[in-house]
C-alpha positions in Angstrom: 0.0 0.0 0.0 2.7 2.1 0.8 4.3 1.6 -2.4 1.1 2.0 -4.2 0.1 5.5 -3.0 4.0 6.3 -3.8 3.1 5.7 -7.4 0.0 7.9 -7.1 1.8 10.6 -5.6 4.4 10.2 -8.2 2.2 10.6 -11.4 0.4 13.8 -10.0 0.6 17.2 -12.5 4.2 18.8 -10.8 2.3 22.0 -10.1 -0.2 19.9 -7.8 2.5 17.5 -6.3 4.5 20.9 -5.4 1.7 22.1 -3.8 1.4 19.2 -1.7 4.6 19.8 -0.6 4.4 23.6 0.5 1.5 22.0 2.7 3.9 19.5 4.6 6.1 22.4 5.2 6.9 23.0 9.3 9.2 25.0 10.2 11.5 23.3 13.3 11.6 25.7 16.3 14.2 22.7 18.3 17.3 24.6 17.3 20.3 23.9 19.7 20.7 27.0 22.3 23.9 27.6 21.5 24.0 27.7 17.5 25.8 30.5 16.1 25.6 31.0 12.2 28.0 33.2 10.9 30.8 33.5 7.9 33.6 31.4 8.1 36.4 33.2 9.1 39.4 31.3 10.6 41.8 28.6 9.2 39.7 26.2 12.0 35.9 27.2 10.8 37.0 26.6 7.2 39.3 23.5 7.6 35.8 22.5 9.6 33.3 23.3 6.9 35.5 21.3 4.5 35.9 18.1 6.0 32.1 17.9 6.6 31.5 18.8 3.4 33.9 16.1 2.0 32.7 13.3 4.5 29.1 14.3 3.6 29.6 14.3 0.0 31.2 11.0 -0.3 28.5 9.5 1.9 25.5 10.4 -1.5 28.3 9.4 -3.6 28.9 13.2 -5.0 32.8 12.9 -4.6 35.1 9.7 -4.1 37.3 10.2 -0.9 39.8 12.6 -1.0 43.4 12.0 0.8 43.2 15.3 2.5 39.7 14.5 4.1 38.1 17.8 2.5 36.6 18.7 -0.2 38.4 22.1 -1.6 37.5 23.1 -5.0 38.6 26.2 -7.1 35.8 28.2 -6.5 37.2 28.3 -2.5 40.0 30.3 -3.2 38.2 32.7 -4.5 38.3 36.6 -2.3 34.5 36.7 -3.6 33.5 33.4 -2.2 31.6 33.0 1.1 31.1 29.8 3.1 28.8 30.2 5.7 29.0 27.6 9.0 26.7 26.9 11.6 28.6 26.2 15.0 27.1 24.7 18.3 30.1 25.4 20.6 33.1 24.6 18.3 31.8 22.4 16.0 31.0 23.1 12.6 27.6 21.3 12.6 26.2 22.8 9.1 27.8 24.4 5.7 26.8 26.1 2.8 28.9 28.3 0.5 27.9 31.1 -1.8 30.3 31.7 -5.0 29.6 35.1 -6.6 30.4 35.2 -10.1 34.2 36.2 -11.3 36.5 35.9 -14.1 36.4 32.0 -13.3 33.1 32.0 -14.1 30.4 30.0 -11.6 30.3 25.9 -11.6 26.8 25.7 -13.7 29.3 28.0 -16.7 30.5 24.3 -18.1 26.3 23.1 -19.0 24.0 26.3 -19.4 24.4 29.8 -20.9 24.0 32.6 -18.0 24.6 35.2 -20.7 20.9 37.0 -20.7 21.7 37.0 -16.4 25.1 38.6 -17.0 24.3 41.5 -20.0 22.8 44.0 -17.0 25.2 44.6 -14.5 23.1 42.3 -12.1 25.2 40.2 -9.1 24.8 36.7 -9.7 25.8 34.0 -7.1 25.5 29.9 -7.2 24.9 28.7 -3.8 26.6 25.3 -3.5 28.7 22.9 -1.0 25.7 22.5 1.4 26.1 19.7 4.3 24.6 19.1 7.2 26.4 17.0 10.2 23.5 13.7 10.6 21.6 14.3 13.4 21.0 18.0 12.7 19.7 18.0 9.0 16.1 17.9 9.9 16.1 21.0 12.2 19.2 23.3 10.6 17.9 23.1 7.2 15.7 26.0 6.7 17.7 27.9 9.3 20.9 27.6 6.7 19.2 28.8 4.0 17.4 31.6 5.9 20.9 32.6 6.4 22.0 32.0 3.1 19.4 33.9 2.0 19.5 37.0 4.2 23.5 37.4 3.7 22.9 37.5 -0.2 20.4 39.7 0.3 21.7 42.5 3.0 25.3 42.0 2.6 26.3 40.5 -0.6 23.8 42.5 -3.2 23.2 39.6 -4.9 20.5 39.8 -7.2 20.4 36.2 -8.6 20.7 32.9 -7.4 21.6 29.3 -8.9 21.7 26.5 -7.7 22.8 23.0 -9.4 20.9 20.6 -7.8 21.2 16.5 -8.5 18.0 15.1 -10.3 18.0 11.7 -8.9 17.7 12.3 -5.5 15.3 15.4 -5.8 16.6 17.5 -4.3 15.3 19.7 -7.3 11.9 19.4 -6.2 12.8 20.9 -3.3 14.0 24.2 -4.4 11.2 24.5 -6.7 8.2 23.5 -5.0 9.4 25.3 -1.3 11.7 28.2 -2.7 10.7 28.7 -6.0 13.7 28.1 -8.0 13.0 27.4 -11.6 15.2 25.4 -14.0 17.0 27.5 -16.5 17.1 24.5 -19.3 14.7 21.1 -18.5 17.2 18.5 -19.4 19.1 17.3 -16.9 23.0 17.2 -17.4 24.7 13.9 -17.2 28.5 14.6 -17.5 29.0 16.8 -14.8 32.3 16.2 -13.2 31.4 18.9 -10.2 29.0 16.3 -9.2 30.9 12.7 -9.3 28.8 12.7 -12.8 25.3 12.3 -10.6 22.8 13.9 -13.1 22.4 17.5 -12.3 19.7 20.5 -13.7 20.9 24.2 -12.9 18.3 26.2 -11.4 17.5 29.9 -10.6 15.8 32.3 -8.4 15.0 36.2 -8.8 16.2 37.1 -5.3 13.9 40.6 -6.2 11.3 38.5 -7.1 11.9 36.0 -4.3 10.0 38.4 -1.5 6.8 38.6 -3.0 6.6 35.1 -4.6 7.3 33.7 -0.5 4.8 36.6 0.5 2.3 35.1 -1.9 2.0 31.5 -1.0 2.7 31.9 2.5 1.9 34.7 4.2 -1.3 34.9 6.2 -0.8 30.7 6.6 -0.6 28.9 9.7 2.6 30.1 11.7 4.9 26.6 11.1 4.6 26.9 7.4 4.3 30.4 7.4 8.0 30.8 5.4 7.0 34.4 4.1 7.9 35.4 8.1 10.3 33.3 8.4 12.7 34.1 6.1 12.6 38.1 5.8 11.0 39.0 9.3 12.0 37.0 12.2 14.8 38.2 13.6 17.4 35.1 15.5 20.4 36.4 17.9 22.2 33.6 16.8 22.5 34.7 13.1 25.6 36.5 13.1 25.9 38.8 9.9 29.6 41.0 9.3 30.6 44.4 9.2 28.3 46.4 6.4 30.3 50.2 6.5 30.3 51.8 3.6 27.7 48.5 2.2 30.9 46.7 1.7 30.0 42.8 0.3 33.8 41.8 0.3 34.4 39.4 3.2 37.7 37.6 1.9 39.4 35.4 4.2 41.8 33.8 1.7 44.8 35.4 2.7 47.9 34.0 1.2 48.5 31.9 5.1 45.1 30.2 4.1 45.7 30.0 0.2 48.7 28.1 0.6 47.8 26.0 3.5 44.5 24.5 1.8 45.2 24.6 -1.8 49.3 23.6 -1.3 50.4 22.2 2.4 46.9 20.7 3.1 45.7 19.5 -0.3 46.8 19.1 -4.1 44.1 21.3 -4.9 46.0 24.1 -6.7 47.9 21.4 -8.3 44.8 19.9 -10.1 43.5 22.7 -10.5 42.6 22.8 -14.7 44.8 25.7 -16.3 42.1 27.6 -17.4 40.8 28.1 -13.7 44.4 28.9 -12.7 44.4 31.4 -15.5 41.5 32.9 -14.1 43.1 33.2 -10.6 46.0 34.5 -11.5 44.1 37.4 -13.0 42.3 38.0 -9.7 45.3 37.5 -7.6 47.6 39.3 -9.8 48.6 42.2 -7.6 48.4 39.9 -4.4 51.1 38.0 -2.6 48.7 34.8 -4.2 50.1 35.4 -7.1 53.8 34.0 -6.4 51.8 30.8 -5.5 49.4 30.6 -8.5 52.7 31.4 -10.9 54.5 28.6 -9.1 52.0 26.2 -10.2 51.8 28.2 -13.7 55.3 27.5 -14.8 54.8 23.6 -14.3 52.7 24.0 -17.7 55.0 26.3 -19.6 52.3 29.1 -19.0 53.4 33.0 -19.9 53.1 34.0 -16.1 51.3 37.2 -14.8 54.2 39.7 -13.1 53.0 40.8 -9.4 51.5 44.4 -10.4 51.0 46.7 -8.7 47.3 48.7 -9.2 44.6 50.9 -7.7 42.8 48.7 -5.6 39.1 48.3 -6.6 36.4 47.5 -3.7 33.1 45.8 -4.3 29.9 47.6 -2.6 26.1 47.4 -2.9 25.3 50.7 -2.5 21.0 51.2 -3.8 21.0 54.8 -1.9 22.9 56.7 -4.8 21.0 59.7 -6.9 22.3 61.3 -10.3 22.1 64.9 -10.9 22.2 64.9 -14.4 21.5 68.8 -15.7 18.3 69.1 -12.8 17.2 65.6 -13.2 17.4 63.4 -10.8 17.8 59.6 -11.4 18.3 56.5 -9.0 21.1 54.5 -9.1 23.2 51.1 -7.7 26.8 51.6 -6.8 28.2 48.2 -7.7 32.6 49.1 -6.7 34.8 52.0 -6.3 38.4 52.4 -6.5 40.3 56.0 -5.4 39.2 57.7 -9.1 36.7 56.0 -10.3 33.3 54.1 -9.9 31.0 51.7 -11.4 27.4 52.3 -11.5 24.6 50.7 -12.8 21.3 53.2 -13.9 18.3 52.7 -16.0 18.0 55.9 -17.6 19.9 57.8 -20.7 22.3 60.2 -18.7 24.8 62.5 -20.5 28.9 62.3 -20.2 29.5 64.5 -17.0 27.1 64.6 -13.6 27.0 64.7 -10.2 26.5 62.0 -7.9 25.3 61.7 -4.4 26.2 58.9 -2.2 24.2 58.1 0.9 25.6 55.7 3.4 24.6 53.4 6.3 24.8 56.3 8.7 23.0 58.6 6.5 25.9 60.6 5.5 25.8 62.0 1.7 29.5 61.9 -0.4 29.2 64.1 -3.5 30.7 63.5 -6.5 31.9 65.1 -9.9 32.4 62.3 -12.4 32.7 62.1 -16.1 31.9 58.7 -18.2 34.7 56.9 -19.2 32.8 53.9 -20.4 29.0 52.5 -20.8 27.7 49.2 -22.4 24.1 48.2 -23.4 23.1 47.1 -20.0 22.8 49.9 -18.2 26.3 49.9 -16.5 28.5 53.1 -16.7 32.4 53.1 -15.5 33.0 56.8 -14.4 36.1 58.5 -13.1 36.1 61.0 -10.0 36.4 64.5 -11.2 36.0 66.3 -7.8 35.4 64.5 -4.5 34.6 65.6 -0.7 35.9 64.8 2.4 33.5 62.0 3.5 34.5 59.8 0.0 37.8 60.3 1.0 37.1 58.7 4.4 35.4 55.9 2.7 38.1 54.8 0.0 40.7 55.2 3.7 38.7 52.5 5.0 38.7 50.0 2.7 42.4 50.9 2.0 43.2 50.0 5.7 40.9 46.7 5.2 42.7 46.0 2.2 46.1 46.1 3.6 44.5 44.1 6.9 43.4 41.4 4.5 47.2 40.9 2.8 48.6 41.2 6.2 46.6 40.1 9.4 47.6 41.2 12.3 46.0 38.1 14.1 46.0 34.9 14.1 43.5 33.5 11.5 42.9 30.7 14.2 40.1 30.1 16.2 40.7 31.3 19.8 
């Protein structure tokens, strides 16, 4: 019998076999006292997040064992890559990792085209490298991607989401009957090496669409399937979210101590690493002590290496409060990075070659700028250069100069205390 309704179940229309699902939703409320979930950012958090990840991955078969006991791919040495951790005292209990796009390119890049995603200036991430130590999984899961979802929201400005998710265990259905994900090509991909070759589809989510999708289907419903609340209004102590001055979305913590001990001492990571992604890195890295490192590995293919530069540092930000004053009109804007003499903006409207701009920050301080258009493409994204500047973006280009230079070379110990 059980088997039987199974089979019915199975054979329902998706749309009415997802909405059975939503209904099952209940949201845990047994979540250990002392959980803390935060971003990873000692040697001990990460080495943490790793092994559970590689220990859960080879347990569904999604990577054969690995001699170093993690599972460290090229997307983890990354400066724009994020792993989030859940911790109940010391342990690393849960793991989840969120790899904004870069010149590597994001995982789902070798099966589907994210072109259309990429033409408009928009942030896209693929979330990825989620475990969950057995024995928590049933009441951490929701709380992780609450997390997950609130940091790409508030402090990463990400504006998309993808997700590759394995069709066989349906894990798929999932992320499209509970969180509204939606497959970005219907056949599944069956050579993807990311995956130990499990069949995979690549999903996505409008993360500006996300609100008012969850606000439809559950608001207004019974409080332990009410994930409307859950996920963009209750507030949990335990939910520990970084430093947003200046709407800063750069949380690196792969300094060169951490580069080489997980990609070189720990693992032969860097070493397998195909050239094409080490190419990529050495492009990011290239003004960066990583660089030595990356070149190292470089000259064991006959690669032309990348020279240690150095260059005007340029600092990521997801800035929505910024105004053009373009000849008396006024049009909104997105500060997407800024660098000592110049920005990049992104704006929706036809605006001529020189303007002002007005920055507000987190504190409600305004910065106000001259600026003249170096560049613009078709999708709405302009690089300027800073004609004139006042005091307070002076003060904010210090700060993530100071950062900066913290980053390269810590002053503490990247271990956990």
């Amino acid at each position: 019998m059980k088997y039987f309704l199974k089979f019915l179940f199975s054979i329902l229309p998706t749309q009415l076999r997802y909405a059975v699902y939503r209904r099952l939703v209940k949201i845990p409320r047994n979540v250990p006292e002392n959980i803390v979930f935060k971003i990873a950012d000692t040697t001990d958090e990460l080495e943490s997040a790793f092994k559970l990840l590689h220990d859960c991955y080879v347990d569904v078969g999604l990577m054969k064992p690995d001699a170093s006991g993690m599972r460290v791919t090229p997307y983890h040495a990354l400066p724009s890559t994020t792993t989030l951790v859940a911790k109940v005292q010391n342990d690393v209990v849960a793991t989840l990792t969120i790899i904004r796009d870069s010149p590597m390119g994001l995982p789902c890049d070798s099966f589907v085209d994210l072109t259309g995603l990429r033409s408009g200036g928009d942030r896209i991430a693929e979330i990825s490298a989620l475990a969950i130590k057995r024995g928590y999984r049933g009441s951490l899961l929701f709380y992780l991607l609450k997390f997950m979802y609130e940091s790409c929201v508030n402090c990463l400005g990400v504006d998309h989401l993808i997700a590759t998710l394995t069709t066989d265990s349906q894990s798929n259905a999932l992320y499209e009957s509970i969180l509204f994900f939606k497959p970005i090509d219907s056949k599944p991909e069956i050579n993807y090496a990311f995956s130990n070759f499990r069949p995979v589809i690549a999903e996505h989510l409008n993360l500006h669409e996300a609100h008012d999708i969850f606000k439809k289907y559950y608001s207004e419903k019974n409080p332990k399937r009410d994930l409307f609340s859950f996920f963009t209004k209750e507030v949990f102590k335990f939910n520990q979210f970084p430093d947003r001055r200046y709407h800063m979305i750069d949380y690196s913590v792969m300094t060169v101590e951490n580069f080489k001990y997980f990609f070189i001492d720990k693992s032969s990571a860097l070493k397998n690493m195909p050239i094409e992604k080490l190419q990529a890195l050495a492009t990011i890295y290239w003004s960066k002590p990583q660089i030595e490192l990356i070149n190292n590995e470089l000259s064991m293919h006959n690669v032309v290496l990348l020279k240690k530069l150095t260059r005007k540092n340029r600092f990521h930000v997801c800035n929505k409060n910024v105004t053009i004053s373009d000849n008396g009109s006024l049009f909104p804007a997105r500060l997407l990075d800024v660098s000592n003499m110049g920005i990049r903006i992104s704006c929706g409207e036809k605006i001529s070659d020189n303007f002002e701009i007005i920055i507000n920050d987190y504190l409600g301080k305004r910065t106000h700028l001259a600026v003249e258009v170096k560049w613009r493409n078709n999708g709405g994204v302009f690089g300027l250069s800073v004609l004139r500047a006042d005091d307070s973006w002076h003060e904010m280009i210090n700060f993530f100069e100071h950062k900066a230079s913290f980053d390269m070379n810590p002053l503490q110990s990247r271990k956990s205390s």
